[in-house]
N, C-alpha and C positions, 0 to 999 in steps of 0.2 A: 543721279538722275539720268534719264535716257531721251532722246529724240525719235521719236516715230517717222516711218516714210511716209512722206508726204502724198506719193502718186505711186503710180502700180495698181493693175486690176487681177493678178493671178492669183486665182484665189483657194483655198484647200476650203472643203466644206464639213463641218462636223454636224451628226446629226444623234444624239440623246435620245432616246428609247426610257421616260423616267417611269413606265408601269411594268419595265422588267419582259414584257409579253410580245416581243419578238418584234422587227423592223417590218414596216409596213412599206410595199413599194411604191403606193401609191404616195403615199410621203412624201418618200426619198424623190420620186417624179417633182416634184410640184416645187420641191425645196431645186431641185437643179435647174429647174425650170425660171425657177425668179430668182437664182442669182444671174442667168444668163443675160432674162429679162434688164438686168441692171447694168449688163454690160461685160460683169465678171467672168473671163477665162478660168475655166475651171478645170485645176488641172488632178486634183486630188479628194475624194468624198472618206470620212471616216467613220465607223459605225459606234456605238457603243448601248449598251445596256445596265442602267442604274437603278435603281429601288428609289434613291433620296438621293439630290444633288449634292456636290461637296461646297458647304458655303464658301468657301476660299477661291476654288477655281472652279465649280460645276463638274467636272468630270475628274477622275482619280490621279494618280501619281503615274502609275502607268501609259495612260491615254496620253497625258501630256508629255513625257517624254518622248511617246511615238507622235506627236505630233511634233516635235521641235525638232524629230531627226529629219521628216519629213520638209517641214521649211527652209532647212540649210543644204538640203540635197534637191530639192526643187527651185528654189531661190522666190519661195515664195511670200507675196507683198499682202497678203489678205487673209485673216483665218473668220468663216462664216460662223455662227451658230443657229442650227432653226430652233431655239428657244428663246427664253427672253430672258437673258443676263439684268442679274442687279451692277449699279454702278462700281457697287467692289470689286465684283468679279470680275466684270470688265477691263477694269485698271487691271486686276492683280493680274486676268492673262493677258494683257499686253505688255507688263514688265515682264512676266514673264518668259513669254516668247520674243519679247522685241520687235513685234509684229504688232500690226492694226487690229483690231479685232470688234467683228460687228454681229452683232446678234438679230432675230429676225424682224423685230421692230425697227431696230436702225437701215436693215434691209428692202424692207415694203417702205419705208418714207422715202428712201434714195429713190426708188422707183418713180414714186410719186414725184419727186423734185424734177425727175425728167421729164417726165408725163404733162406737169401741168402747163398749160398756153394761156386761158385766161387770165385778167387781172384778178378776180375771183379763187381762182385754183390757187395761182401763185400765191396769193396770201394767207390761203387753208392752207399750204403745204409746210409753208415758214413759220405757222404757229405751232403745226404741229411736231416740225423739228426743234424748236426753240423750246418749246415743254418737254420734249424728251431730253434737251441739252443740257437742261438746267438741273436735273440733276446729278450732272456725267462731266462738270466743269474742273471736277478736281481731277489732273491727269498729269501724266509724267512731264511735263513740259517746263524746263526750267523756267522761261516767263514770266508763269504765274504766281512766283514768290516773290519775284520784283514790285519794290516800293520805289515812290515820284522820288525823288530828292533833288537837291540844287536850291539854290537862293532863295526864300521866301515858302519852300514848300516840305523845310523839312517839320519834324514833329510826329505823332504816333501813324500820320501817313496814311493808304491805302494800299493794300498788294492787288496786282494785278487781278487777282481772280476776284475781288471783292468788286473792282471795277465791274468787270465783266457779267459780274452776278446784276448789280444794279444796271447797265446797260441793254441786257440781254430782257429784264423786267419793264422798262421803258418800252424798248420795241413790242414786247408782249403784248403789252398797252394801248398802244398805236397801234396794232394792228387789230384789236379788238376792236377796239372804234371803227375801222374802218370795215370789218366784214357787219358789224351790227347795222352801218350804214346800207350797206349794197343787203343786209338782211330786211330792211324797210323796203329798199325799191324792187324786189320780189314778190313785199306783201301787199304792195300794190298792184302788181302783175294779176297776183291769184284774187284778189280785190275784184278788178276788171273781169277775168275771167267769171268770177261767181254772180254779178252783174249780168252777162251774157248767158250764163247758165252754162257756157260750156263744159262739157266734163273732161275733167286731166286723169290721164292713165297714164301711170309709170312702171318703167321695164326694169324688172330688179332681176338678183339671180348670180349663183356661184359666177367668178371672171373665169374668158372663156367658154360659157355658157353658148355664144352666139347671140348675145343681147343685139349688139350693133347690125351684124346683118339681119335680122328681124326687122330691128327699127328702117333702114335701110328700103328694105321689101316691101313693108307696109307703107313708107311713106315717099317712095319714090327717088329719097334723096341718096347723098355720097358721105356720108359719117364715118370717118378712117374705123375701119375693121379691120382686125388682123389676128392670126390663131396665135396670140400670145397674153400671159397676163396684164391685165390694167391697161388694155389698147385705150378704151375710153375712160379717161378719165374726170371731164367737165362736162356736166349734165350740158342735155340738147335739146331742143324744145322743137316740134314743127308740126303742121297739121297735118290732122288724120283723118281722110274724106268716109263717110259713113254714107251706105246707102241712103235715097230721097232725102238728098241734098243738105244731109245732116254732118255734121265735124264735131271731131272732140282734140285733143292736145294731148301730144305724145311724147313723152319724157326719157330720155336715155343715161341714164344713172351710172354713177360710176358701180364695178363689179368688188364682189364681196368675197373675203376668203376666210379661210379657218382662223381663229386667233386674229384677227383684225386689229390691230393697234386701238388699245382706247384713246392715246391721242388722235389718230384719227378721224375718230367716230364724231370725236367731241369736236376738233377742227370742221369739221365737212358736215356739223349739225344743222347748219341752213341751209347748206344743199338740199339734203336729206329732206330737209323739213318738205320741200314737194313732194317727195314721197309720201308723208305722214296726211298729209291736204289732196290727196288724191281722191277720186272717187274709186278707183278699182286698180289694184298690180295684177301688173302679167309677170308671174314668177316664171323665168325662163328655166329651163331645165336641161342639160345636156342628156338626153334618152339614152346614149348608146356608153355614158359612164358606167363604170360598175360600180364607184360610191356615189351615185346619185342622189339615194338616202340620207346619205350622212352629210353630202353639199346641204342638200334643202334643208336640212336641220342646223348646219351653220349660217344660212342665209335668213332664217325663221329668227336664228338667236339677237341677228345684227336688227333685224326689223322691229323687233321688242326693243332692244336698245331704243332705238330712236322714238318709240314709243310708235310704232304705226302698224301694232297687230290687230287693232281694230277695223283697219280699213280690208272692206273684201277681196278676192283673194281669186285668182284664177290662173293654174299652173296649164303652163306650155312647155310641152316635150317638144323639144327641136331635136333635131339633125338625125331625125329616122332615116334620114336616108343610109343612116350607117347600121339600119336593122331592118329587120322585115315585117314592116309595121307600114300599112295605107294609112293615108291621112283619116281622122274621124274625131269625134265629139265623144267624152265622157259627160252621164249626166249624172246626179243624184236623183235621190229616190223620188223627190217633187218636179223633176224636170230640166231642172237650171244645171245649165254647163259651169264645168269644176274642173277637165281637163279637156285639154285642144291637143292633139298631135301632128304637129309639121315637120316640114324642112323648110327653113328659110332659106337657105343656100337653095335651094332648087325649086323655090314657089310651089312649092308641093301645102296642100291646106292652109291655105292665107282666107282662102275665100269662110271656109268654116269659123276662123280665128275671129274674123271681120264680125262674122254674126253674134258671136258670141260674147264677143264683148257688144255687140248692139242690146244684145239681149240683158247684159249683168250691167251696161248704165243708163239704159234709156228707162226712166221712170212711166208711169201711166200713162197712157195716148192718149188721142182720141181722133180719132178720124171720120173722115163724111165730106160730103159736098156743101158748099157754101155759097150762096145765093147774095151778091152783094148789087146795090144801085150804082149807077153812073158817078154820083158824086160823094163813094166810101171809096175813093183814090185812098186815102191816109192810112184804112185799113187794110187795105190790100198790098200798100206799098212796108206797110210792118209786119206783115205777113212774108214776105217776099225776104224781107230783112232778116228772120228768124229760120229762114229755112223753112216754112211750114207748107209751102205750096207743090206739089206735086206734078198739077198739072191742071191748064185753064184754058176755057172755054168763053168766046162775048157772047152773049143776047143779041136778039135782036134789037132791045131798046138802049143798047150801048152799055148795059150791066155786065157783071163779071160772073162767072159761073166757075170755080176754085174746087179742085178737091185738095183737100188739108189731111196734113198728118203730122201732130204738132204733142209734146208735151202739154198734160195736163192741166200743170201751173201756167207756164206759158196761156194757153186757151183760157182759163179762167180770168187770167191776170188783163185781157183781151177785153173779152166781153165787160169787165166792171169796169174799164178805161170809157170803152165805146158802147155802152147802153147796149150791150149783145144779150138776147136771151141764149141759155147755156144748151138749149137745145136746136140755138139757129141751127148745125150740123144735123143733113140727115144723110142716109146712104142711097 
């Protein structure tokens, strides 16, 4: 049996190429990028090119020994992998090498275990380590062969790892309950919300992207951004002032990346779920990537996952200011905007972005001037409460003289409350 190091961040990175067709630097970027993101000193990256992984160790007889001369002559405590190791593998290269060994799922959850703040977070984070654990219990750790013994408790017994398996399924448990719980008091939230009619628009989009300073820009507020991955990681919720006095609710979602952990996906499904209850994404976009392509078609994949490809769909090009691209509106062929190009970092086209989304969730209008008596206070003052008043004039008989700009339903829902005919509005 062996004992693994406990602590040490320095780490050698291996990076697997399994379609033979050459290392990609954009990759190799992203994979260095999110071990540093975790923390990990990286003192070593190694390449390798495979057809079909080696069920035993993933990588050949040669790779491995270049990498174990590498860890004795580095003194290195971490060997990464950016694929996704089965549990055999795992074991079989950490007895091998004598070393830790984490693969890119066990990588993007650590991340997350640092990331999350809320009580929310924290308990997606722990699920979705404890379902990746549960299959990864069998490990070199002498421990886990120990059985109870002593006075009263000997007999066929339980080995440590059987404990562990049943305890680790408990907590499973208990923690299901508890996000299913905190999953009702959101479905309350969007409840109230669909009540008020407000529309919720959430910010999805490759991490990195520039979600947070968007959200940021549009909404006034301070939402830690930072040019690294998974800065935000617990949805944000805050108003979004719309011209004539109109607001919607603006979502800042955690960021998505290639290969996403399905525990993940499945942990952070209630998050998510505001996403899928949305009335319109703003898929953020980094414009000046050069696989920007293939982000949006990994962010597309995640969005299907959670089942929220149905909801409409309006992509924002950020960070033009690192091309030479003016801010301006894509439309299609009927009119409706389909892409917006900004700089959030530099308040460059917010104002375009602003309309555009006015335009993709404000349903039918209807607008005119409204002629009310002295004593329709009650509709005036529900008027005022909805946003719908633009701007008022008194009479001289102590009447209100309103011009309105209101949602359809809203106005309809109006007049059959208050004996309105549907044409009181005129211009």
């Amino acid at each position: 049996m062996f004992e693994l190091p406990s602590v040490g961040n320095r780490a050698l990175l291996v990076h697997v190429d399994p379609a033979g067709g050459g290392i990609s630097d954009d990759d190799i970027r992203e994979f260095t990028e999110l071990a540093t993101s975790a923390g990990a000193d990286v003192l070593r990256l190694v390449t390798a090119s495979r057809a079909r992984p080696d069920p035993k160790y993933y990588i050949g007889g040669g790779k491995l020994d270049e990498i174990a001369t590498l860890i004795a002559e580095l003194g290195i405590d971490l060997v990464v992998f950016n694929q996704s190791l089965s549990p055999s593998q795992e074991r079989n290269l950490e007895k091998r090498l004598a070393c830790r060994v984490l693969d890119r799922t066990g990588l993007i959850l650590d991340i997350f275990a640092q990331r999350a703040s809320t009580f929310e977070g924290k308990l997606q984070v722990e699920l979705a380590q404890l379902v990746h654990l549960s299959t990864r219990l069998v490990r070199g750790w002498t421990h886990l062969e120990r059985q109870k013994g002593g006075i009263g408790l000997r007999g066929p017994g339980e080995t440590q790892l059987e404990t562990d398996r049943r305890l680790l399924g408990i907590r499973v448990k208990t923690i299901r309950k508890r996000l299913e719980k905190v999953r009702r008091q959101r479905e309350q939230g969007r409840q109230a919300r669909t009540r008020s009619e407000t529309p919720t628009v959430s910010l999805v989009g490759y991490t990195n992207a520039g979600k947070s300073t968007l959200f940021n820009a549009l909404t006034g507020t301070h939402v830690y951004a930072a040019d690294q991955l998974f800065a935000t990681l617990d949805p944000t919720f805050r108003r979004l002032p719309l011209p004539r006095g109109r607001h919607a609710v603006i979502v800042d979602t955690v960021g998505f990346i290639s290969d996403l952990p399905h525990e993940l996906v499945d942990a952070f499904r209630s998050t998510l779920l505001e996403t899928r209850e949305s009335q319109l994404l703003l898929h953020v976009v980094d414009a000046s990537d050069e696989q920007r392509a293939q982000r949006v078609e990994d962010v597309n994949t995640v969005i299907s996952d959670i089942d929220a490809h149905e909801v409409p769909v309006l992509m924002v090009y950020n960070k033009i200011d690192n091309l030479d691209v003016d801010p301006h509106i894509d439309r299609d062929d009927a009119g409706k905007p389909v892409r917006v190009w900004v700089s959030a970092r530099d308040n460059r086209g917010l104002d375009l972005l602003i309309d555009a989304i006015v335009e993709r969730v404000t349903a039918a209008r209807v607008h005119g001037w409204l002629e009310l008596n002295p004593s329709a206070g009650q509709i005036r003052a529900e008027l005022y409460q909805r946003g719908a008043v633009v701007q008022e004039s008194f009479r001289d008989d102590g009447g209100f003289r309103l011009e309105i700009d209101a949602d359809r339903t809203d106005w309809l829902r109006l007049c059959n409350r208050y004996a309105l005919a549907e044409t009181a509005l005129h211009l």
